[in-house]
Each structure stands twice: as C-alpha cells, then as structure tokens.
C-alpha positions as CSV (number, residue, x, y, z in Angstrom):
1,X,25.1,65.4,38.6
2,X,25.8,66.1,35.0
3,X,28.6,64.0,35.1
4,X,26.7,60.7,36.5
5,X,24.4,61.5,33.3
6,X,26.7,60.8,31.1
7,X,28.4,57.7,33.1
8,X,25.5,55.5,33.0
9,X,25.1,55.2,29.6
10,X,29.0,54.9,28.5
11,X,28.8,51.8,31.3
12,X,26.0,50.5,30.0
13,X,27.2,50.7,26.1
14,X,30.7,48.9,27.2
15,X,28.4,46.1,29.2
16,X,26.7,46.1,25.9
17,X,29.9,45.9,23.7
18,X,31.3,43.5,26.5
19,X,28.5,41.1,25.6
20,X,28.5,40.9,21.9
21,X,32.4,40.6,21.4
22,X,31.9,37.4,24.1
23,X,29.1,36.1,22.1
24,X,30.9,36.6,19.1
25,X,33.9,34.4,20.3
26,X,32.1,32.0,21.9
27,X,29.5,31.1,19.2
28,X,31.3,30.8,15.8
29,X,29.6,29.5,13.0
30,X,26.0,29.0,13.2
31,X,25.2,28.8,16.9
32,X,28.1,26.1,17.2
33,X,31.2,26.2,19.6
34,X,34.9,25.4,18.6
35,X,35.6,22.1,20.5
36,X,38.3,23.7,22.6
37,X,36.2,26.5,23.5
38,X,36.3,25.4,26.8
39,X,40.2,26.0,27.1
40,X,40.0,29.6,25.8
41,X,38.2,30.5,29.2
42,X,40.6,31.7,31.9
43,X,38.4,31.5,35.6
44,X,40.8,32.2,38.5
45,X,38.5,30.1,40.6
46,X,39.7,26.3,41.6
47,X,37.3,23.4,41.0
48,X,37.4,19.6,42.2
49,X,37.5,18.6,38.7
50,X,37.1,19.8,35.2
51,X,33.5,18.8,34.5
52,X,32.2,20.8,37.4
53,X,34.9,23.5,35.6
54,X,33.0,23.2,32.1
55,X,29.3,23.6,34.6
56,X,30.5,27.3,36.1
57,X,31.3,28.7,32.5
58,X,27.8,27.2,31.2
59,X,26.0,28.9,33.8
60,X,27.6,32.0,34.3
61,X,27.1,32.1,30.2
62,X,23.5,31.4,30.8
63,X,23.2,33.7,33.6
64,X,24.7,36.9,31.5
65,X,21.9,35.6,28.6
66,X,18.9,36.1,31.1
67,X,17.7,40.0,31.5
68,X,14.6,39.1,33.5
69,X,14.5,37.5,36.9
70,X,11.2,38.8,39.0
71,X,11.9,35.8,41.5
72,X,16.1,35.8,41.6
73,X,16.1,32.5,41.2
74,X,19.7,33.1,39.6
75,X,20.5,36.2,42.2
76,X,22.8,33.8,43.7
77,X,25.0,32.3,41.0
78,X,28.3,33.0,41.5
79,X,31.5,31.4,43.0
80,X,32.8,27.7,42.4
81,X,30.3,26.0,43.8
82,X,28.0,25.5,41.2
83,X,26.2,22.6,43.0
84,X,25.0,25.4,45.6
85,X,23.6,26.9,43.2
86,X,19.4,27.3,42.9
87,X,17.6,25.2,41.2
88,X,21.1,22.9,40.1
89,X,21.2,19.4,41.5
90,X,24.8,17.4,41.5
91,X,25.3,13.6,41.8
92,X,28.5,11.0,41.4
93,X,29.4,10.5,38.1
94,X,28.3,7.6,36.5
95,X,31.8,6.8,35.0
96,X,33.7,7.6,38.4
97,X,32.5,7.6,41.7
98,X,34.8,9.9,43.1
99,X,33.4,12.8,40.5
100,X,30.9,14.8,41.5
101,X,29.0,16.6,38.4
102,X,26.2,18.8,37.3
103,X,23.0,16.0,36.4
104,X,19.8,18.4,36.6
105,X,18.7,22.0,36.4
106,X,15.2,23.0,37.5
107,X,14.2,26.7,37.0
108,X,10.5,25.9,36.7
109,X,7.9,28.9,37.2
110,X,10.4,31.0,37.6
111,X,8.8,34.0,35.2
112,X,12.6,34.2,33.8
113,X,13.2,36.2,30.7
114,X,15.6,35.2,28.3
115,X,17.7,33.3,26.0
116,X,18.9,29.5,26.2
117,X,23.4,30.2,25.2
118,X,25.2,27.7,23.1
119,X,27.6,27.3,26.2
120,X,24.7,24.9,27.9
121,X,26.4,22.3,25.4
122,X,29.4,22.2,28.0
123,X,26.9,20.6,31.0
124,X,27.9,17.1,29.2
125,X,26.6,14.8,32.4
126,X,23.4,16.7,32.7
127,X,20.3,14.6,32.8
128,X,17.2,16.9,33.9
129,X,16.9,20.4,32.0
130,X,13.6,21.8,33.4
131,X,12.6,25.2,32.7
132,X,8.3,25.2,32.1
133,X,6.5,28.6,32.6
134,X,9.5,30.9,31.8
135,X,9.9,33.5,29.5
136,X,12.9,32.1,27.9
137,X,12.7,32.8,23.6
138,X,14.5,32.4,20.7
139,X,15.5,28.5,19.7
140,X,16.9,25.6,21.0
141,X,21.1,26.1,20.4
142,X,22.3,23.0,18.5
143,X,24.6,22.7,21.3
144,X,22.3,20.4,22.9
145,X,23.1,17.7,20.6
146,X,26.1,17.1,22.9
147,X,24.2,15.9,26.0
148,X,24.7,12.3,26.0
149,X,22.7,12.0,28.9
150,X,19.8,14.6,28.6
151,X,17.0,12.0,29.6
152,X,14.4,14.7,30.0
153,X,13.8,18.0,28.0
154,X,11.1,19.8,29.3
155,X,10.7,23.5,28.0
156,X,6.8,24.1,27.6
157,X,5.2,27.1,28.5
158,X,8.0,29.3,27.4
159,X,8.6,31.9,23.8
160,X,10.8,29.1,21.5
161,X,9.9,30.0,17.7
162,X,10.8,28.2,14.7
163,X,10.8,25.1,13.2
164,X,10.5,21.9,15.3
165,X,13.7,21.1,16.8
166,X,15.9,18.8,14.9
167,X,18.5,18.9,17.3
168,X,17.1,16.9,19.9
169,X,16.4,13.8,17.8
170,X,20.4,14.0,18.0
171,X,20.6,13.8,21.3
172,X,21.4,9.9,22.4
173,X,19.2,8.7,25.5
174,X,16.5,11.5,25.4
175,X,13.1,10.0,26.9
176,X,10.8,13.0,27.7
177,X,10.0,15.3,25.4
178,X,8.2,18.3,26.5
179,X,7.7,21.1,23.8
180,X,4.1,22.2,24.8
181,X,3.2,25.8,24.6
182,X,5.4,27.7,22.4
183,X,5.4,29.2,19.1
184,X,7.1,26.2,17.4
185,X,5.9,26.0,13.7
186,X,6.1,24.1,10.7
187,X,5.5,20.4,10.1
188,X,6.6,17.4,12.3
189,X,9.7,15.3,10.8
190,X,9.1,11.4,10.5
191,X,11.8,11.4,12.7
192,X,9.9,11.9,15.5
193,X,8.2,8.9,15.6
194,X,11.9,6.4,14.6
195,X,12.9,8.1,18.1
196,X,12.8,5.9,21.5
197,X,10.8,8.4,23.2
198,X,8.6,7.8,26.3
199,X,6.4,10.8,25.8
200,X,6.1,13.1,22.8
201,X,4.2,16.2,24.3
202,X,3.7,18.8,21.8
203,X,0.1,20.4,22.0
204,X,-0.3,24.4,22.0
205,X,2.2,24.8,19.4
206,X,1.4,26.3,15.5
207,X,2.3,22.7,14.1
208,X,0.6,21.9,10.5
209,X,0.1,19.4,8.1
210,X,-0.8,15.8,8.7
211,X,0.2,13.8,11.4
212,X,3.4,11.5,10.1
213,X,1.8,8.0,9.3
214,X,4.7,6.3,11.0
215,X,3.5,7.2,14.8
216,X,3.0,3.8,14.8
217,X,6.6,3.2,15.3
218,X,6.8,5.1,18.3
219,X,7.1,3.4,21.4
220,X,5.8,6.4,23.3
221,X,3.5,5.9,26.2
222,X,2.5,9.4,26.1
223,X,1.1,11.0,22.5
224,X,-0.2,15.1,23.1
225,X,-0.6,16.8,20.0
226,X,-3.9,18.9,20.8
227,X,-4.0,22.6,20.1
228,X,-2.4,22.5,16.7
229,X,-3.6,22.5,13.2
230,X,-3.3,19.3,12.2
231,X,-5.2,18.6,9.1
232,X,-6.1,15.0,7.5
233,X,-6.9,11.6,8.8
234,X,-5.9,9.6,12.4
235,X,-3.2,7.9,11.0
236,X,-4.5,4.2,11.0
237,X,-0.7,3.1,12.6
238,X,-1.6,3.8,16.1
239,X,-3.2,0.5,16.4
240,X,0.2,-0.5,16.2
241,X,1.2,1.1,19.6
242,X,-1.3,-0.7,21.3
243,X,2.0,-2.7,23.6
244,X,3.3,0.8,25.1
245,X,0.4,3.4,24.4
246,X,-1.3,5.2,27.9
247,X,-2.3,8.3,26.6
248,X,-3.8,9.8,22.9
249,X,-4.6,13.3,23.1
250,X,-5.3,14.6,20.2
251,X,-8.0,17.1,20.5
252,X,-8.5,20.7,18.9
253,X,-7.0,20.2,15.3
254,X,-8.4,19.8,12.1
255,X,-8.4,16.4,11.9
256,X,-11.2,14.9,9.3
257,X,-12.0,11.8,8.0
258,X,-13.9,8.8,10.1
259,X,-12.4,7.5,12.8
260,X,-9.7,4.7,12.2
261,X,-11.0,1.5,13.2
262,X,-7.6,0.4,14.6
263,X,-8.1,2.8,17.5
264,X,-10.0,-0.3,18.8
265,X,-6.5,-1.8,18.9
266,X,-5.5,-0.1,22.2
267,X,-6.2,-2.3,24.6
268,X,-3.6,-0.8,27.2
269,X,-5.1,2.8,26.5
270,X,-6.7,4.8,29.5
271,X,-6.9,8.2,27.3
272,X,-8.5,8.8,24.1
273,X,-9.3,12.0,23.3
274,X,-10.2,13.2,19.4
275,X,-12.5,16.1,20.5
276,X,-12.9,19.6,18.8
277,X,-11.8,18.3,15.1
278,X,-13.9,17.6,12.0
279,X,-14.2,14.1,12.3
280,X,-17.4,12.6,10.6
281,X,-19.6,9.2,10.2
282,X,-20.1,7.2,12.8
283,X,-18.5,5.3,16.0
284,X,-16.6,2.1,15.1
285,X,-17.6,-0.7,16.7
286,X,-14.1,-1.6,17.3
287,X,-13.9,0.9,20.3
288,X,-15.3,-2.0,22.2
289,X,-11.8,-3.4,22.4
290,X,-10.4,-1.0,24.3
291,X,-10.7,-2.6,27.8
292,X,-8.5,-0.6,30.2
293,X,-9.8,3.5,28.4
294,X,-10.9,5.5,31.4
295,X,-11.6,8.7,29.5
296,X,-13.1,8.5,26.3
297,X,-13.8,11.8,24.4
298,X,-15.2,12.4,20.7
299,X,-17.3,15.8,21.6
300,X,-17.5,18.7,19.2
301,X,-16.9,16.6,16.1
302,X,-19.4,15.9,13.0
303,X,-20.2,12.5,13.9
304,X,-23.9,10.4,13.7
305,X,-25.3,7.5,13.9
306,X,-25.9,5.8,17.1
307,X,-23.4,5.4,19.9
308,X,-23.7,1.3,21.5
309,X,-24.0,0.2,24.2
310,X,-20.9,-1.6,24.1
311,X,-18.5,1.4,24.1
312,X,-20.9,2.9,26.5
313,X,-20.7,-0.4,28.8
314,X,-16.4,-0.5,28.7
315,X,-15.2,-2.1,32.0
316,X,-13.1,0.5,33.0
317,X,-15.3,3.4,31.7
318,X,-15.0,6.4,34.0
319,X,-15.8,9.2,31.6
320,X,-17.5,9.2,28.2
321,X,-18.3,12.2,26.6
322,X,-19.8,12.5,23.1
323,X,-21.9,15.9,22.9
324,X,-21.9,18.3,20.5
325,X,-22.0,15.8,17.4
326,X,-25.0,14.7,15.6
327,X,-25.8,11.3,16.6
328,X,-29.3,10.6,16.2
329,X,-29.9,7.3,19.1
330,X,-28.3,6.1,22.0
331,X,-28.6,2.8,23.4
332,X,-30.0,3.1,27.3
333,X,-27.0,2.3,29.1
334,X,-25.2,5.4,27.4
335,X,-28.3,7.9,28.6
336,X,-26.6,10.0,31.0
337,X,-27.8,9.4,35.1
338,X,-26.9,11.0,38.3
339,X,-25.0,9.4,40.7
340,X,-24.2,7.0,37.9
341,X,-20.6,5.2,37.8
342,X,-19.5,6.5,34.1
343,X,-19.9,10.2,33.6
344,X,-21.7,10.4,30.4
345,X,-22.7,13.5,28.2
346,X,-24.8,13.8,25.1
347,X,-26.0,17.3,24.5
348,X,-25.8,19.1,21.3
349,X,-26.7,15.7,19.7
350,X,-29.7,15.3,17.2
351,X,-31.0,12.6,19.8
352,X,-35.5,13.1,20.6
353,X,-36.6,13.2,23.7
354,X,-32.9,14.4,25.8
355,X,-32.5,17.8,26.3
356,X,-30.6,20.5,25.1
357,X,-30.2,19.3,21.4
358,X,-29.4,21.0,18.0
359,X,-32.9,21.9,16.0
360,X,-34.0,19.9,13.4
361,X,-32.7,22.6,11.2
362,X,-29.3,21.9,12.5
363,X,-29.9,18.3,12.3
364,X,-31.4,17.8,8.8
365,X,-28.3,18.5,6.4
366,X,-26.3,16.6,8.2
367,X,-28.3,13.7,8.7
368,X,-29.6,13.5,5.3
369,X,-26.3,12.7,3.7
370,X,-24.6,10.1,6.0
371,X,-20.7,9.3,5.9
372,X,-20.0,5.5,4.1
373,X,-16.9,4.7,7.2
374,X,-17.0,1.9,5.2
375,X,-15.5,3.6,1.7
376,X,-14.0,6.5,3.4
377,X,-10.2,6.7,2.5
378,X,-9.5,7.5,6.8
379,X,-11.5,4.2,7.5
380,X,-11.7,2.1,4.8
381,X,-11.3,-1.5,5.4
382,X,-8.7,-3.2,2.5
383,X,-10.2,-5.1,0.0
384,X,-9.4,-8.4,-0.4
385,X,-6.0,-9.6,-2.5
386,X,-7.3,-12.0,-5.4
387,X,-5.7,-15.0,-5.4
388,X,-2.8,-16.0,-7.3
389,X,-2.1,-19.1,-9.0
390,X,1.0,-20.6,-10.3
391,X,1.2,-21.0,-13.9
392,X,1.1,-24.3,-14.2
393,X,-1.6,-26.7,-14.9
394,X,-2.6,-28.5,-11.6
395,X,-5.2,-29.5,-9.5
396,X,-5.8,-25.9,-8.2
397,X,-5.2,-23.8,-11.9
398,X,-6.8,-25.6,-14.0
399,X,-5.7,-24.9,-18.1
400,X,-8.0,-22.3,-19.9
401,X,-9.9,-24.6,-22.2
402,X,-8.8,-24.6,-25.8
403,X,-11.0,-25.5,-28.3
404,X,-11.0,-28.9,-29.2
405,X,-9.4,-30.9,-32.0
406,X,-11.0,-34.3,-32.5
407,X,-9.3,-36.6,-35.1
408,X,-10.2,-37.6,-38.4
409,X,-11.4,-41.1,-37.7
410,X,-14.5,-42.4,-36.2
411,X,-14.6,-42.4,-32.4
412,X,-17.0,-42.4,-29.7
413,X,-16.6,-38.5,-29.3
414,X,-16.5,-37.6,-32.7
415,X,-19.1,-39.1,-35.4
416,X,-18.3,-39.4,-38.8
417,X,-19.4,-37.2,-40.9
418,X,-22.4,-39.0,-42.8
419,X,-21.3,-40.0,-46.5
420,X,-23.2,-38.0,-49.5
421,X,-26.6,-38.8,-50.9
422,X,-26.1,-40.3,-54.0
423,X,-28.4,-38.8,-56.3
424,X,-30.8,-40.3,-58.3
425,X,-31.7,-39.9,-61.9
426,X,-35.6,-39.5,-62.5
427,X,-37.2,-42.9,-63.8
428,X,-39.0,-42.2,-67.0
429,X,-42.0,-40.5,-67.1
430,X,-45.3,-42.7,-67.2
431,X,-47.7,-41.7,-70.0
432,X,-50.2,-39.7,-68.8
433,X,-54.0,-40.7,-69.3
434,X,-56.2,-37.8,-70.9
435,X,-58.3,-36.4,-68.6
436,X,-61.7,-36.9,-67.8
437,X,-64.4,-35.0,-69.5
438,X,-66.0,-33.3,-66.9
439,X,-70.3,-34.5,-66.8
440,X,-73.0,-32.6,-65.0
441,X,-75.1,-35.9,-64.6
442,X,-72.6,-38.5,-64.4
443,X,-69.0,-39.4,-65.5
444,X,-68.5,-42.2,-68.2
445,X,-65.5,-44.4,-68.2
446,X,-63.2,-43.3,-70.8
447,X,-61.1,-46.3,-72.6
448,X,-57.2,-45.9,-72.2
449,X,-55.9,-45.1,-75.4
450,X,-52.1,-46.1,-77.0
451,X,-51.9,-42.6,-79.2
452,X,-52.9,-39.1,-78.9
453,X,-54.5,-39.8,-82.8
454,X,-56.4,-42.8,-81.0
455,X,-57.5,-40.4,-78.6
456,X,-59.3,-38.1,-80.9
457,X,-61.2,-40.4,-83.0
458,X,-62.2,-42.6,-79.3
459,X,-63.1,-39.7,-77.8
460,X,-66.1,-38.7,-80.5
461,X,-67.1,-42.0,-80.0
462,X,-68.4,-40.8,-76.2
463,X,-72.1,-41.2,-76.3
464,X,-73.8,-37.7,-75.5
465,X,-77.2,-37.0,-73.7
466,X,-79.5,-33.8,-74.4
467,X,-77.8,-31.8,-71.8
468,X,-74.2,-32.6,-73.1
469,X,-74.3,-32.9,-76.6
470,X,-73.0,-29.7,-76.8
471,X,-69.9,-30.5,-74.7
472,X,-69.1,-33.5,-77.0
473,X,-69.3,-31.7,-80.2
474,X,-67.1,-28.7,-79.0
475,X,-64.6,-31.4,-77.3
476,X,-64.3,-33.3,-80.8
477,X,-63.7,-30.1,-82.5
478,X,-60.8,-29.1,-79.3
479,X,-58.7,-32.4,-79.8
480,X,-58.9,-32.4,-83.4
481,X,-56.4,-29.6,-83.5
482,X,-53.5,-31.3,-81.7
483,X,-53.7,-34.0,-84.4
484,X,-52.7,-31.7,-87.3
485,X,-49.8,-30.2,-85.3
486,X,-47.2,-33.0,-84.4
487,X,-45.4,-33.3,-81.2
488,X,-41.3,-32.9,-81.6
489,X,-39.5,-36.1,-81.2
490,X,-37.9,-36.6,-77.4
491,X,-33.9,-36.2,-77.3
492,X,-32.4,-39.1,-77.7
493,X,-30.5,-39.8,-74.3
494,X,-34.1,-38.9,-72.3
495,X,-36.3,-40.3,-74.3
496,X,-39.6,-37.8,-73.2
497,X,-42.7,-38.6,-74.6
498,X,-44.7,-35.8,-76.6
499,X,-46.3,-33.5,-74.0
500,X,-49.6,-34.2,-73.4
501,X,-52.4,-32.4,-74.4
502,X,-54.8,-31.2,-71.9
503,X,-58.1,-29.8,-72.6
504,X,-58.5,-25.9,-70.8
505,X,-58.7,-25.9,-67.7
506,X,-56.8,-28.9,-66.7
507,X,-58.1,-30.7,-63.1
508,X,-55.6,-30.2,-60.6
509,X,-53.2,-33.5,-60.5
510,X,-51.2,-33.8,-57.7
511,X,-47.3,-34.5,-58.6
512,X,-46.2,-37.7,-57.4
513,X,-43.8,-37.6,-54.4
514,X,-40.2,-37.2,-54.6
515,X,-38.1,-39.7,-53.8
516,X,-37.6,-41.2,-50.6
517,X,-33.9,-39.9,-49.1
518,X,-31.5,-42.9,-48.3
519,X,-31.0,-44.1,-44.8
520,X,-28.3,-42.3,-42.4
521,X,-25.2,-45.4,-43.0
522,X,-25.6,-47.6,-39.9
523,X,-23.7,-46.4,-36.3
524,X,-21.6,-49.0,-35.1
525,X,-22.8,-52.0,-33.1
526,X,-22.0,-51.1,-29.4
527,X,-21.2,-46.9,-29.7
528,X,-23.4,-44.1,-28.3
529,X,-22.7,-41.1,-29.9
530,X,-23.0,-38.0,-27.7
531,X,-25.6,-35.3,-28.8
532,X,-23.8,-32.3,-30.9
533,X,-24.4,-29.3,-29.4
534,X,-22.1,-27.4,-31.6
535,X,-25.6,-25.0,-32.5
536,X,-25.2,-23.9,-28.5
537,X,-21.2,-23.4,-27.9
538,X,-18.9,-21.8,-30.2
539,X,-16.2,-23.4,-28.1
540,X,-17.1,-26.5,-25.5
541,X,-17.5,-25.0,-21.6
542,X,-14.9,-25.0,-19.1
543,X,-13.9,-27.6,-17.5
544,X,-15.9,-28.0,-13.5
545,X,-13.5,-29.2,-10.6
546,X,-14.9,-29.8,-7.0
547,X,-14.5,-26.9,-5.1
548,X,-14.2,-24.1,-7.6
C-alpha cells in the first residue's frame, strides 16, 4: 500500500513534466509554431491524406490542453479517424474533391475546462470553430491567424482575458465574430470596423473607452456592444450603415450625449436599442425614418421632452419602450393600451396623469435645465460653410469699394470748386451828421453843417423854450470844447475824416450793412450737379447688385 503512495505522484509529476517539455517544443517563441512543426511529429497511425494528418495532432494537442470534461464530449478522441470524432464535422476539400478534411468543430455547452493550444493553427481548412458556454481561459493563440477559411468564430460565454483579439482581424474570410461574455478588456482597435464582418458581437465584456467613430465603415448587419463601459457619444457614422445594418444593441454602457440624429438614417433597421446609458435631451425627430424598426428601446436613460406620435406611429412598430426617463408629454397614440398592436411603456416618466411616475422632486432638477440637442457636441447639426468667392472682380464678387478719385476738371460728378471772393476794399466813410438834440416837447430840425467849427456856432443859434433853455446853454458850452482841440489829420492813403464828436450818451445808430457777397459763378447750361454728401460718408457706400 505504501508503495502505491508513492507511485501516484511520481506518475503524475512525469505526466506533468511530459506536458511542459511538449509545450515547450511545440510553442517557440511567443505562442507561435515553427512552420515545420508539423514534420517533427512522429504518429504511427496512417491517414488518407496529410491535411486530415495535421487535424489528429491539433486535436490530440487540444485534447491533452483540456483538464475538465463533465460531459466527455472529448472521452472519445482517439485513433485516425478524426472525422468520427464528437462534435468534428468533415467535408470535400474545396481545392480537391477527392480530399476529405476537417471544416468545423462544435463543442458548444459542453461545460469543458481549459485552454485553446497553438497547434489549432494546423486545422488550415477549418471553417466553423464553435465552443460557447465552456470553461475554456486564457487567450486566443495567434495561431489562428493561419485559418484561411475560419468564416465563423464563436467563443462567447467562455474565461478569455486580455486585450481584444488582434489576431483575428488577421484572419482572411472571417464573417462572424462572436466574443460575448468573457473577460476581454481594454479598448476596441479601429480595426474592427475596416473588417468585412457580418456581425461584431461583443457585449458582456470589460471593453472601455469610446466607441471607434469609424463603425460607420462596417458593413456588419449585426452591431452588440451592450454590457460594457463604453463612455462618450453614439458615434454619428452609423447612419452610414443604414444599406446592411439589422441590428444596434447598444444598451447598458455609459454612453452620454443626445442621441445622434443620423440614427434616423436606418431605414433597414429592426433593432435599436440605447437603453441603460446616460443619454440626455430629447427624441429626435429623425427616428421617424426608420421604417422597417420592430423594437425600439431608449428606457433607463436621462431623456425629456415629449415623445411624437410619429415615432410612436412607425409602420412596423412592434415594441417601444421609453420608461424610466423623464419625458414630461406623450402624444395619444404613444399612451400605452391593452390588447394594443405596439407594446408601449412609459413608467418612471415625469408624464401627469399615467401611473407609476418619478415625484416631482425627482422631476424638477431635471426638468428645469433642459438639454440644447441642438448645440450639443453628440447632436449638433453643422453649421453652414460661408461661401467662397473667387478673387476676381465679377458679377458675383464684386470689388471692395475704394474711395474715389474724381479728376481735376469740371464734370458732371465732380463740381468745381467755386473760385474765391474777391474782397472788397471799404468805400470811404460818409460824414456823419451830428446828432439830434434830444427835446421833451418837440424835436427842431437841425441845419446840416460843412464843419465841426460850423457846428458849434449853428448849434447856439437853436432857439430855446422855458423848459429847455437850460439844455441849450449847457450844449453850447459841451461843443465848444471840441473846437479848441483839433482833430489829427487822416493818413494819407485812407483819407479818414476827423472823428466825429458826439455829445454823451450817443443815440444808438445802427451800422450800415456789410456788403452783399458775390454770386456763386454760373453752373453750366445743361449740367445737374449731384448733391454732396461728403458731411454723411467718409467714403461713398458700396456698390448694390440684384441679388445680394
């Protein structure tokens, strides 16, 4: 008994050492094999041809590589006949009829546990590789960049960690993709979406980051990226699959931002689903256009507004569901009826009168400060290009105006200037009469006198009454003084008089009035001259043209 101890373990530490030297000669350098790995394998078994040859050691590798098999799916892998094999299907060749090789495994549900061997690169006319709801872990071997003719990949619900896969956008003719509930990490490669794929199905994963903006490339008819953490906008390229689009699952990420208006773009759509993210503002009304979407879903998001009746009214509506947002009306047709032909549901909403909806406490933040879709850098429509002329003066561009240069000659744009004023000199003064002695019962006529001496002597001559006698005496004694002082002689080339002398206070006499101007010259017989308007415009106003 002692003895059987001790033999299990030394067998099972040879089977162990066994292993790792094979794994060790098989793999080389990072996960790869030597190209003429193939020939260093000696199997004492016949085969009807050498690709069914390079199919035995693939599987028997694979088979030593899985340490869990609850169902023995793989209990009965052994011998040359690999196509008798479970869960391995064989066809002709499609290079030579008379071939028979390995096109498709299936080991779906089979609750294996395990690893995926870089000898699986050796099943070169494999086509199918289906192994969903497994326990298989560790990566994808880069291996499987040599199966020309993988069409379909499936290997969801399974233990695969890492990055995403690079090595299968290497692989030639893949069409199904099939990644779905793993531990894959990481952000998605631009690559992705340059791929001929059919579907891309990659939800449950631990993907991050923002979706590439180049989905639109894809021609994918399938899109499933729920279940990730996605962050950022609906890339507004998905309009752009609207020829080969089916299906848009994009649900439980952390996508913000309003919806993209080109959603509306899927016409050939039946599935739309953007529920459990972030997304905010309001419906577009471009949803209307998609006329085949069986399934519309934008619940649990942070939406408002009202929801139309035209996305309500689709033609081949089946299902819309929009609770759990905070839209605030619905048209009628969207109110949710039994027996009705579209499925609706609108609870959780902000929307009076339909039961169970959030509290106006709930409500009121969000409804208070509404989402612009319109400037929102997820939605936003593009502005308008300005347009751009030639540089060249033409009928459409016309010349920025210069100011104008008129020539220095009479025209009938440009007056000429008016010639000088000739200036006058003064006409000799006129001798001024004396003034009139000032009577309070009446005024006599004083005689004009040739001298100021004259003036004296003529004007004690003025006959006086009682009440003015006084006034005559005292005005004889006032004008005698000017008499004894003479009056300076006039310059020569003006020839002024003596300045009168007035008796205090002088009347007021009112200056005679100045010269009349000379005429403006004469315009010419037959030209209007525009007004001048130079006191308005520093420089004249652009130029109008019909249509501008």
């Amino acid at each position: 008994m002692a003895s059987h101890g001790i033999l299990v373990p030394l067998l099972f530490f040879f089977f162990l050492l066994s292993a790792l030297s094979d794994a060790t000669l098989k793999e080389g350098s990072n996960g790869e094999l030597p190209d003429d790995f193939e020939f260093d394998i000696h199997v004492d078994v016949t085969f009807a041809n050498e690709r069914l040859r390079r199919a035995y050691i693939a599987l028997q590798a694979w088979r030593k590589a899985i340490y869990s098999d609850p169902k023995n799916f793989t209990g009965g892998w052994a011998g040359a006949d690999v196509c008798a094999y479970f869960g391995v299907s064989c066809v002709q060749a499609l290079d030579d009829p008379n071939a028979t090789v390995v096109a498709a495994v299936d080991l779906n549900g089979g609750d294996i546990a395990g690893h995926l061997p870089p000898e699986l690169g050796l099943l070169a006319d494999i086509a199918v590789f289906h192994i969903n709801s497994n326990r298989f872990c560790g990566i994808i071997p880069e291996t499987f960049s040599r199966l020309s003719l993988l069409h379909e990949l499936d290997v969801s619900n399974n233990r695969f960690v890492g990055p995403f896969p690079k090595v299968v956008l290497h692989i030639p003719v893949l069409k199904y993709l099939d990644l779905r509930f793993n531990d894959f990490e990481g952000e998605l490669p631009k690559e992705l979406f340059e791929k001929s794929l059919d579907a891309v199905v990659l939800n449950s994963n631990r993907f991050v980051g923002f979706i590439p903006d180049n989905i639109g490339n894809s021609t994918a008819s399938m899109v499933v990226l729920a279940n990730n953490k996605f962050v950022g906008c609906i890339p507004r390229g998905v309009g752009m699959m609207a020829g080969t689009l089916d299906e848009l699952v994009l649900l439980n990420n952390r996508l913000d931002g309003c919806m993209p208006p080109e959603l509306g773009m899927l016409g050939n759509t039946t599935v739309v689903d953007v529920s459990g993210n972030a997304l905010a503002g309001t419906l577009p009304e471009e949803l209307q256009g998609l006329k085949k979407v069986e399934q519309l879903d934008v619940s649990r998001n942070l939406m408002a507004g009202a929801v139309g009746e035209k996305v309500c009214t689709l033609p081949a509506l089946a299902n819309f569901s929009f609770g759990g947002n905070f839209f605030s009306q619905e048209a009628p047709a969207c109110v949710p009826k039994e027996g009705g032909d579209v499925e609706m549901d609108d609870k959780g909403n902000c929307l009076p009168g339909r039961p169970a909806q959030k509290t106006p406490l709930e409500c009121g933040p969000v409804l208070a400060r509404p989402v612009d879709c319109s400037t929102n850098v997820c939605s936003a429509r593009p502005s308008k290009p300005k347009p751009v002329y030639p540089p060249v003066v033409g009928p459409y561009m016309p010349k920025a105006p210069a100011p104008p240069k008129y020539p220095p000659v009479v025209g009938p744009y440009m007056p000429k200037a008016p010639p000088p004023v000739p200036v006058m000199s003064p006409p000799l003064p006129v001798k001024s009469p004396p003034p009139p002695v000032p009577l309070s019962t009446s005024t006599s006529e004083i005689p004009a006198t040739t001298s100021a001496r004259k003036l004296t002597a003529s004007t004690c001559k003025i006959p006086s009454t009682t009440s003015t006698g006084k006034l005559a005496t005292s005005a004889c004694k006032i004008r005698t003084t000017p008499s004894a002082v003479p009056s300076p002689p006039p310059p020569a080339p003006v020839r002024s008089p003596p300045p009168p002398v007035f008796p205090p206070p002088p009347p007021a006499v009112p200056s005679p009035p100045p010269p009349a101007p000379s005429p403006p010259p004469p315009a010419p017989a037959g030209i209007i001259l525009p007004p001048i308007k130079a006191q308005n415009y520093m420089s004249p106003p652009p130029p109008q043209f019909q249509g501008y």
